[in-house]
VEXGUTOR-141674 format. One record per residue (C-alpha): residue in three letters; z, x, y. Coordinates in nm, 4 decimals. Layout:
% VEXGUTOR-141674
<rest: Ala	Z: Z	X: X	Y: Y>
...
% end
This chain:
% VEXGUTOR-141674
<rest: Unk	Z: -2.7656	X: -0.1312	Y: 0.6185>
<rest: Unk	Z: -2.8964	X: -0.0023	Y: 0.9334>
<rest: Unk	Z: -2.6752	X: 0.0613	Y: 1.2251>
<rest: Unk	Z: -2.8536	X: 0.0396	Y: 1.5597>
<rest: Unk	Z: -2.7951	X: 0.0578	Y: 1.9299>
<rest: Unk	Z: -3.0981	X: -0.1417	Y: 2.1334>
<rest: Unk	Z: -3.2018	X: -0.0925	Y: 2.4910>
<rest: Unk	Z: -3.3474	X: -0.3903	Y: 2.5984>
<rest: Unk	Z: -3.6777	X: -0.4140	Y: 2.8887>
<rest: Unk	Z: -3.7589	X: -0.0439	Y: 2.8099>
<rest: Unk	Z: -4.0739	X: 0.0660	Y: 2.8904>
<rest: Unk	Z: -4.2341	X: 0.0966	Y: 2.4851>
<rest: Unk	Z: -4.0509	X: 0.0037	Y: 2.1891>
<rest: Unk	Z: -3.9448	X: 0.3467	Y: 2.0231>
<rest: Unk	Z: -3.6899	X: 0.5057	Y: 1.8444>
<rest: Unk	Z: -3.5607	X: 0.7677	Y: 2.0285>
<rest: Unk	Z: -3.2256	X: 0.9232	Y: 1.8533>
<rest: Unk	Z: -2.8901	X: 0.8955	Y: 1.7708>
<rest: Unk	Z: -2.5957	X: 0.7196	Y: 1.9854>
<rest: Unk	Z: -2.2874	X: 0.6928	Y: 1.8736>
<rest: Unk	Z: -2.3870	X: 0.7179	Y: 1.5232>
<rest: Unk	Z: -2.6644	X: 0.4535	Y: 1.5396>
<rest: Unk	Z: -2.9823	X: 0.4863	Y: 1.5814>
<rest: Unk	Z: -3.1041	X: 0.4058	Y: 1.9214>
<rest: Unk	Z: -3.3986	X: 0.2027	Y: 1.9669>
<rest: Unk	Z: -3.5760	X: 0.1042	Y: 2.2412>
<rest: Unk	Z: -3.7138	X: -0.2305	Y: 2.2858>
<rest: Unk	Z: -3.9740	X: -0.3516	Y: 2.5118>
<rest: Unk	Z: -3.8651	X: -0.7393	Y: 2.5446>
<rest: Unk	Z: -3.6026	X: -0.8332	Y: 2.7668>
<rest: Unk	Z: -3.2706	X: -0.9940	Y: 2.5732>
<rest: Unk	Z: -3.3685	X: -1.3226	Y: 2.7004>
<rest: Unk	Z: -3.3817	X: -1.6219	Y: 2.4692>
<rest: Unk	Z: -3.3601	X: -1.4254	Y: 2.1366>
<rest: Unk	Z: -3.7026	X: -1.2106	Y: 2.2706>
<rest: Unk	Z: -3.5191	X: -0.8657	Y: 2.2185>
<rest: Unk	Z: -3.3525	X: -0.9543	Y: 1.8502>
<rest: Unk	Z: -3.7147	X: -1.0916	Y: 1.7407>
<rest: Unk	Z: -3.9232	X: -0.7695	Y: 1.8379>
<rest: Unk	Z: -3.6308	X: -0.5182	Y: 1.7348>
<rest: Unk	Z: -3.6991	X: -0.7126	Y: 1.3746>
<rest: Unk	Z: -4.0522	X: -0.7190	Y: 1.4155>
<rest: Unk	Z: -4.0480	X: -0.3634	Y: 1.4697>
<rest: Unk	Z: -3.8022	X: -0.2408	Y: 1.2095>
<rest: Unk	Z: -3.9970	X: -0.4651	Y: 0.9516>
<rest: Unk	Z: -4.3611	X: -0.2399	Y: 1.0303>
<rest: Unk	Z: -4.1360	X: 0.0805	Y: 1.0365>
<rest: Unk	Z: -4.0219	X: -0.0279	Y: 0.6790>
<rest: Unk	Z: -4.3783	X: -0.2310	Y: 0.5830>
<rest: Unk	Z: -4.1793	X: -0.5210	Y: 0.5000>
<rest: Unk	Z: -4.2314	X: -0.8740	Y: 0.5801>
<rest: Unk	Z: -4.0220	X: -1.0110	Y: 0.9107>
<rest: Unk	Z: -3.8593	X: -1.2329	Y: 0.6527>
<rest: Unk	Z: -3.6934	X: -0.9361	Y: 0.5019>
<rest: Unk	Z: -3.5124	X: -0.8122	Y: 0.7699>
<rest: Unk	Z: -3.1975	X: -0.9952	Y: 0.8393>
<rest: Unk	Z: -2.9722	X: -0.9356	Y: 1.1725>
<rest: Unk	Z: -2.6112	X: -0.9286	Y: 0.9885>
<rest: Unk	Z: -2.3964	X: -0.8608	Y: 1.3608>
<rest: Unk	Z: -2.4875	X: -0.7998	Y: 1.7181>
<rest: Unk	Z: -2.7153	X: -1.1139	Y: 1.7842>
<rest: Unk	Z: -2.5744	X: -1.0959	Y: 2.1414>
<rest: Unk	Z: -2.4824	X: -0.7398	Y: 2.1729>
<rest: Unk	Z: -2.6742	X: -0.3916	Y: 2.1940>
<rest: Unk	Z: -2.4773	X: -0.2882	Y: 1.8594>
<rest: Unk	Z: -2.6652	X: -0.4447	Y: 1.5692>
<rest: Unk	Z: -2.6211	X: -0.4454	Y: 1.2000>
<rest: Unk	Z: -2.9367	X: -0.4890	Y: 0.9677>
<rest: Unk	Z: -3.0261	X: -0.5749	Y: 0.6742>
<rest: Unk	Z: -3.3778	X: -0.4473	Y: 0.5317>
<rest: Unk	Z: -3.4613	X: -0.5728	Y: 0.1765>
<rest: Unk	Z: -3.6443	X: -0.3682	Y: -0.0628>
<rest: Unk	Z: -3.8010	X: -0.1175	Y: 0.2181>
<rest: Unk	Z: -4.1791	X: 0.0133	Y: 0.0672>
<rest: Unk	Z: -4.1642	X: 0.3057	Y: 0.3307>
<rest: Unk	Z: -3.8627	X: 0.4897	Y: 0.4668>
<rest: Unk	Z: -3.9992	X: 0.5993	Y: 0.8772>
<rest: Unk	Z: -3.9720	X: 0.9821	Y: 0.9528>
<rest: Unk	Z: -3.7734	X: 0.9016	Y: 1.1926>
<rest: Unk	Z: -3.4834	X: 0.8099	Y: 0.9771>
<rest: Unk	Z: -3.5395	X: 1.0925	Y: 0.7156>
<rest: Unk	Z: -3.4901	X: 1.3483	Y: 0.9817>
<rest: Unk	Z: -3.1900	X: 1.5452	Y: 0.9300>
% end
């Protein structure tokens, strides 16, 4: 489980730290018509090499605070394994 907080029509799509005990991503596409919730996954699932289909959006389809899902990750980013 991954517990994030996204900030939609950002500038680049980044991770840039903790909020509230999420991790705070930054997402280019604007949360119009699912655009935000498709390139949050798209980006989690090339942090994590994984295929798209293995990462799932549990909660927060409408909201910035989103559960995922990320099935059998082969790479865990540096930007998670920092203390």
């Amino acid at each position: 489980m991954l517990d994030c907080h996204v900030q939609p029509r950002a500038s680049r799509t980044e991770v840039v730290g903790i909020h509230d005990a999420r991790l705070k991503v930054r997402i280019a596409a604007p949360p119009v018509d699912d655009a935000a919730n498709k390139a949050l996954i798209a980006f989690l699932a090339k942090a994590f090499k994984v295929p798209k289909a293995q990462v799932e959006l549990l909660s927060g389809a409408t909201g910035r605070d989103k559960r995922i899902a990320i099935d059998n990750p082969r790479r865990i980013p540096d930007w998670l394994d920092s203390p």
